[in-house]
C-alpha positions as CSV (number, residue, x, y, z in Angstrom):
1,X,65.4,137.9,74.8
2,X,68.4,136.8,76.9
3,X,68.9,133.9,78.7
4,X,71.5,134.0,81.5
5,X,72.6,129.7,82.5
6,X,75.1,129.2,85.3
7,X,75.6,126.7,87.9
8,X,78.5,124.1,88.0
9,X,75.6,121.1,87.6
10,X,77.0,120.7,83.7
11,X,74.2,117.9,83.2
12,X,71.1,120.1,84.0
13,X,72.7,123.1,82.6
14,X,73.4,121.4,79.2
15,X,69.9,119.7,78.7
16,X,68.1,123.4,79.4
17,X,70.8,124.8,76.8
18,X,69.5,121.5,74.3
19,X,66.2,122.8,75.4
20,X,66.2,126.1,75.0
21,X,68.1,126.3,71.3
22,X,65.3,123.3,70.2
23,X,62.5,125.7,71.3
24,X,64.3,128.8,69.9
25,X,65.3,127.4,66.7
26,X,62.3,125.8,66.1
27,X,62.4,124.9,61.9
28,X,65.1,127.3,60.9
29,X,68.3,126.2,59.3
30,X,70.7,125.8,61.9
31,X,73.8,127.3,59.4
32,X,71.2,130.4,59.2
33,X,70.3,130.5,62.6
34,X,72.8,129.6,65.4
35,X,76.0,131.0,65.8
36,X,77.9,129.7,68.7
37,X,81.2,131.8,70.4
38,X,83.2,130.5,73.2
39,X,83.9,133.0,76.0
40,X,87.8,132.0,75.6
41,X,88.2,133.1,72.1
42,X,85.2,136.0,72.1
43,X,86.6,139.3,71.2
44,X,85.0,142.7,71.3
45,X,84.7,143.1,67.6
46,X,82.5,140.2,67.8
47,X,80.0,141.5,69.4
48,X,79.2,144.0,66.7
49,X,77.9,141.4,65.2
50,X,74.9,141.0,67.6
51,X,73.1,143.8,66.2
52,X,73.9,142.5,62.3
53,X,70.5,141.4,61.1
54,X,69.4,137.6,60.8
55,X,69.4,136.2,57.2
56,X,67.1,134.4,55.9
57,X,65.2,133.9,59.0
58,X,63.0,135.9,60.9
59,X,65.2,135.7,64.1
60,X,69.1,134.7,64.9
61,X,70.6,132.9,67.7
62,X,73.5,133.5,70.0
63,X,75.3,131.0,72.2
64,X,77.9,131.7,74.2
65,X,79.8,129.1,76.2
66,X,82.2,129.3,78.8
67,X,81.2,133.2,79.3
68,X,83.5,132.8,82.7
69,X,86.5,133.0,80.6
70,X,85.9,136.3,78.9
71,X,88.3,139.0,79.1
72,X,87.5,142.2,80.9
73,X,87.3,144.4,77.8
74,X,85.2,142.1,76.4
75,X,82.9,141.7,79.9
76,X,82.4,145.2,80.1
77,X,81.7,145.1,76.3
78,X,78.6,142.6,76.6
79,X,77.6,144.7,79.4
80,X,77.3,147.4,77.1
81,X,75.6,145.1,74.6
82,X,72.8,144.4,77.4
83,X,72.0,147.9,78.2
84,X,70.6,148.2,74.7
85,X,70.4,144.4,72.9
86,X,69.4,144.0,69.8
87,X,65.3,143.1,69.3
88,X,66.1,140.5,66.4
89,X,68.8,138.3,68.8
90,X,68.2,135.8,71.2
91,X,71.2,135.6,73.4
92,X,72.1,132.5,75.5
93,X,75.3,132.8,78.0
94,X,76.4,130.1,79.9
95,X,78.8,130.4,82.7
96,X,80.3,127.4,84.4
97,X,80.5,128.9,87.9
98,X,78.0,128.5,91.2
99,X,78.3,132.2,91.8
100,X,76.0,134.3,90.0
101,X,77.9,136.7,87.2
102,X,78.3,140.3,87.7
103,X,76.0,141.9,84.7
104,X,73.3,144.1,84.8
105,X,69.7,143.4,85.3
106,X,68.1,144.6,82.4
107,X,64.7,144.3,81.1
108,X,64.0,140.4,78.6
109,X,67.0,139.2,80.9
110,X,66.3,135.7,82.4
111,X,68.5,134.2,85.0
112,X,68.5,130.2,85.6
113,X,70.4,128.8,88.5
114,X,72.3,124.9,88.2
115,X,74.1,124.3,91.3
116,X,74.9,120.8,92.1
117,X,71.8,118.6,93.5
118,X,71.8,117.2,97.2
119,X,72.1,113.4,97.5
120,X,68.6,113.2,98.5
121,X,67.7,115.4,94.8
122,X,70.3,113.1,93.1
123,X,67.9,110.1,94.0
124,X,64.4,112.1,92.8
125,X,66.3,112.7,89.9
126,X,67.6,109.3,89.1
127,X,63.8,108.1,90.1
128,X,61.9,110.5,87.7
129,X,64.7,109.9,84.9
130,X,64.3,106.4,84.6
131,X,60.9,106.8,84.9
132,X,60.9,109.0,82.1
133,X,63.0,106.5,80.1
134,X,60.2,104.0,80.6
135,X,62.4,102.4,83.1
136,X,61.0,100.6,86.9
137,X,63.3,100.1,89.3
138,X,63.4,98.7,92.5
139,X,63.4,101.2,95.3
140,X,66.9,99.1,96.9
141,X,68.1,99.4,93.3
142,X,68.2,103.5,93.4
143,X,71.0,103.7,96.4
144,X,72.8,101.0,95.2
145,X,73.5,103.1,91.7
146,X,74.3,106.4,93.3
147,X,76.4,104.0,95.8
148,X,78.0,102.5,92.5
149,X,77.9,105.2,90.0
150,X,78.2,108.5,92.5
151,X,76.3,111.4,92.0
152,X,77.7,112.9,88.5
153,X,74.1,113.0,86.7
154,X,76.3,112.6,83.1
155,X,77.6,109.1,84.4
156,X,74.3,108.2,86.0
157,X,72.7,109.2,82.8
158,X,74.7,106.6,81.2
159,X,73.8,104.5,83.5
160,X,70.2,104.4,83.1
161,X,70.6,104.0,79.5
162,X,72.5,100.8,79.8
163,X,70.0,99.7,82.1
164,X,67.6,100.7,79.6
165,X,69.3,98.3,76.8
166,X,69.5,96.0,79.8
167,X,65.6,95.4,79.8
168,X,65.1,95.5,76.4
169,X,63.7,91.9,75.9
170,X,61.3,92.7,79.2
171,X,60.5,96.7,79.1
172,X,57.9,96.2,81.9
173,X,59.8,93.9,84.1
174,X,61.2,95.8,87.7
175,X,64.8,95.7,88.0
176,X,66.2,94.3,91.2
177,X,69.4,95.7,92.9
178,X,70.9,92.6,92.2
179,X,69.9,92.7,88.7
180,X,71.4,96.4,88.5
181,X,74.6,95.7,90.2
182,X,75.3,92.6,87.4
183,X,74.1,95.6,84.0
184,X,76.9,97.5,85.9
185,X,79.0,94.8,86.4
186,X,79.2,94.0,89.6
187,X,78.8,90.7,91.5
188,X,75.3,91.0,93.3
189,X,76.9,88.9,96.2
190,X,79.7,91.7,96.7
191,X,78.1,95.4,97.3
192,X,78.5,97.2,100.1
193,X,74.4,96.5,100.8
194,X,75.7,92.8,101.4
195,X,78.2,93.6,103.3
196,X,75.3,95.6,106.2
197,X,73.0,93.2,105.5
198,X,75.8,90.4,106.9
199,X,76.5,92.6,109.8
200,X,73.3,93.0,110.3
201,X,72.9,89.2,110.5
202,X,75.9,88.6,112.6
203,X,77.1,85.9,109.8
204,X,81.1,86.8,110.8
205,X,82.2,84.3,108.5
206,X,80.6,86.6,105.3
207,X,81.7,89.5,106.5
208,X,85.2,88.2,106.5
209,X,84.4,86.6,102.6
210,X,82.5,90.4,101.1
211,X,85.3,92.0,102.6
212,X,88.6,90.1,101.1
213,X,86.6,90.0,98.0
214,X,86.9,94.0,98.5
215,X,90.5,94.0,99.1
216,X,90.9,92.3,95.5
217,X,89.6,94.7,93.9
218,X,90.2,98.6,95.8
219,X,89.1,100.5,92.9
220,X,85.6,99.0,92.7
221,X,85.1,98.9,96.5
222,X,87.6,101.8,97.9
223,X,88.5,102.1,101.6
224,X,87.0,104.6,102.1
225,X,83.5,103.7,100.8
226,X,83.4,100.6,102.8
227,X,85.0,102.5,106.4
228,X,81.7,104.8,105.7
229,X,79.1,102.3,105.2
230,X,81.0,99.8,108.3
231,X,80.8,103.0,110.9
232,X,77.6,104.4,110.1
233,X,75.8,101.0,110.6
234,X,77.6,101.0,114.0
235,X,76.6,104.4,114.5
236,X,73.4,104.4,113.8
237,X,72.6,101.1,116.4
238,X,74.3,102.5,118.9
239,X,72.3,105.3,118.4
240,X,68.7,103.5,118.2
241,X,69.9,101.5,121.8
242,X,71.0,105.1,123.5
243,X,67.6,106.1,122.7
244,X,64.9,102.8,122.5
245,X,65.3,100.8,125.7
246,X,62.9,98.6,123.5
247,X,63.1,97.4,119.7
248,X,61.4,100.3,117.9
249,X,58.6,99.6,114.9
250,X,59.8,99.8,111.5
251,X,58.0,103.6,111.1
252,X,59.6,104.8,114.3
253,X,63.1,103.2,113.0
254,X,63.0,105.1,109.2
255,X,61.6,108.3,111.4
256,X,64.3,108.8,113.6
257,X,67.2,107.5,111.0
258,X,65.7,109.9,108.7
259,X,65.7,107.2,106.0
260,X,64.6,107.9,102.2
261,X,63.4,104.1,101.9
262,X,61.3,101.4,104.5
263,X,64.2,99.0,103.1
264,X,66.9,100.8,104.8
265,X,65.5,99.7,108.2
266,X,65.7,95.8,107.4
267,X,68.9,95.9,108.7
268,X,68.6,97.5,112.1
269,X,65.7,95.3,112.8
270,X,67.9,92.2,112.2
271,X,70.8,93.4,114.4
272,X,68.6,94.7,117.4
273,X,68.7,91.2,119.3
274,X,72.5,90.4,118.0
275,X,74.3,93.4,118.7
276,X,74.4,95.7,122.5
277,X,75.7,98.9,122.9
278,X,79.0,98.2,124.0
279,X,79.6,95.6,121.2
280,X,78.3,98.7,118.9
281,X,81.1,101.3,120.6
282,X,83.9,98.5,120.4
283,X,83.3,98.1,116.9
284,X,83.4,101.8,116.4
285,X,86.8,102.1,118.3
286,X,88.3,99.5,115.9
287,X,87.3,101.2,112.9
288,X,88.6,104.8,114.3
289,X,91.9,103.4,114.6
290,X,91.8,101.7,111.1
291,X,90.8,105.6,109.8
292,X,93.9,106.7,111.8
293,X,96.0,104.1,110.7
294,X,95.1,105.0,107.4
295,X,95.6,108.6,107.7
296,X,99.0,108.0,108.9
297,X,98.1,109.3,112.5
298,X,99.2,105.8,113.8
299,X,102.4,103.9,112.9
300,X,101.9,101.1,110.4
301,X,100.3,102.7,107.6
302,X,98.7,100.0,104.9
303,X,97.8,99.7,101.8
304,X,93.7,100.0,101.3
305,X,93.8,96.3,100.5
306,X,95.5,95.3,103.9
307,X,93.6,98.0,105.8
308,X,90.5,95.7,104.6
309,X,91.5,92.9,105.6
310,X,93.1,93.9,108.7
311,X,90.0,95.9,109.8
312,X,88.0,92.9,109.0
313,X,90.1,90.3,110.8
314,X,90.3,92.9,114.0
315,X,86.7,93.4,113.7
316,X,85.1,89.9,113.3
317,X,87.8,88.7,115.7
318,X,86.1,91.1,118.3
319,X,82.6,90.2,117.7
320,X,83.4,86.1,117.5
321,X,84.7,86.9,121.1
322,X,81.8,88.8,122.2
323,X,79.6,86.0,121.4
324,X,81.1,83.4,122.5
325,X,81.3,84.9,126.3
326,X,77.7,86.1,126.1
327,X,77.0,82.1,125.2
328,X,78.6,81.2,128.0
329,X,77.0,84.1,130.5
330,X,74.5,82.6,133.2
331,X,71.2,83.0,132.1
332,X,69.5,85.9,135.1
């Protein structure tokens, strides 16, 4: 049998590849067994030894890694090899590339796809993970670690194991996003989720404090994170008042905001009686000339520390203004 793994998700592709040599191997000595080439260093003498039979063990194994780095003598050689493979080896190649290789389709050849997952697969996967690692996490708690951690399943692996270690002492016990974002470090009063939900809440004086506590520390909370998160709040509410000349239910919000979670709503529920949309476009055209400033399109570039603040100031400023002359409107 031959087993054909590519795809440039290495996480997914690696576990099948544990997998697939655990169910392969089974009891045999490993030093009997396995033999393990690397495409870089594979020559076609080597491949003679395919067809050598297995000793002391009813079958043999054959990994190759990094079978996108093979020569083309030594390609065309494996090709060869395929049209006629040998009965007693099971051959595993594994190519680190999305496209699928060039070899011939030949009868016991199985092919296995790993591209990269969509966000929306990431979070499934982070979901059915931790729930396979005996872990229960809040449903606020899953964005805020793809938020925190990105989308790289080996890091969010990690992740889930130190959460893991984190509950220890209390294996049933449902962790929080504020109990997440202090396992990983983070201040629970400083995420980008506090940040919305203070927007959201029209406290200008917090959004001011979560966002110079950002500009102490760029690497954590990077520009460009926080300009994402900022605009597609604004976004997305002028969007719900272009469309709703009412407030909307919470199943009509997640419906046409095409949320994953009822939690992501909270917010726009908050902000529907604080905000309008002209407040909503204002606040847009402030943060489209902080991107420009930022992108060097406008005179003055910054640093991503003063492009926090200053974004802030200009933003909060704005909306402090916007307030105080609808307080002092005549009621109709």
């Amino acid at each position: 049998m031959i087993w054909v793994l590519y795809g440039t998700d290495s996480y997914r592709r690696t576990e099948r590849r544990k997998a697939l040599l655990a169910e392969l191997l089974g009891n045999a000595p490993v030093e009997f067994a396995l033999t393990v080439w690397q495409g870089k260093d594979l020559s076609e003498a080597r491949l003679s030894e395919l067809y050598e039979l297995p000793f002391l063990v009813p079958h043999k194994v054959v990994l190759l890694t990094e079978a996108e780095a093979l020569t083309k003598p030594v390609r065309e050689a494996l090709k060869k090899y395929l049209a006629r493979p040998a009965a007693h080896t099971h051959l595993i190649l594994e190519f680190n590339q999305d496209t699928k290789p060039p070899l011939p389709e030949t009868a016991g050849l199985t092919w296995e796809a790993y591209a990269p997952l969509r966000p929306a697969q990431v979070a499934d996967w982070v979901a059915e993970k931790a729930r396979q690692m005996g872990l229960s996490l809040q449903a606020e708690a899953i964005p805020l670690l793809l938020e925190t951690v990105g989308t790289d399943l080996h890091a969010l692996h990690q992740s889930l194991a130190l959460l893991a270690v984190y509950t220890l002492a209390s294996p049933e016990k449902v962790l929080t996003a504020a109990e997440v974002s202090q396992a990983l470090g983070l201040n629970p009063h400083y995420t980008v989720y506090q940040l919305v939900e203070a927007l959201a809440e029209a406290d200008l004086r917090r959004v001011l404090q979560i966002l110079g506590r950002f500009a102490e520390d760029t690497r954590t909370y990077p520009w460009a994170q926080v300009l994402w998160h900022l605009r597609q709040f604004f976004q997305n509410l002028a969007r719900l008042y272009l469309k709703f000349p009412q407030k909307p239910d919470a199943a009509t919000l997640q419906k046409e905001l095409d949320f994953r979670y009822p939690f992501q709503v909270r917010p726009y529920e908050k902000a529907w009686s604080r905000y309008s949309l002209s407040r909503c476009r204002e606040a847009l055209r402030i943060l489209y000339r902080s991107e420009a400033q930022s992108k060097g399109v406008l005179p003055g570039r910054l640093t991503e520390s003063e492009l926090l603040l200053a974004t802030g100031i200009a933003l909060v400023s704005y909306l402090q203004k916007a307030q105080a002359q609808a307080a002092q409107a005549p009621t109709p």
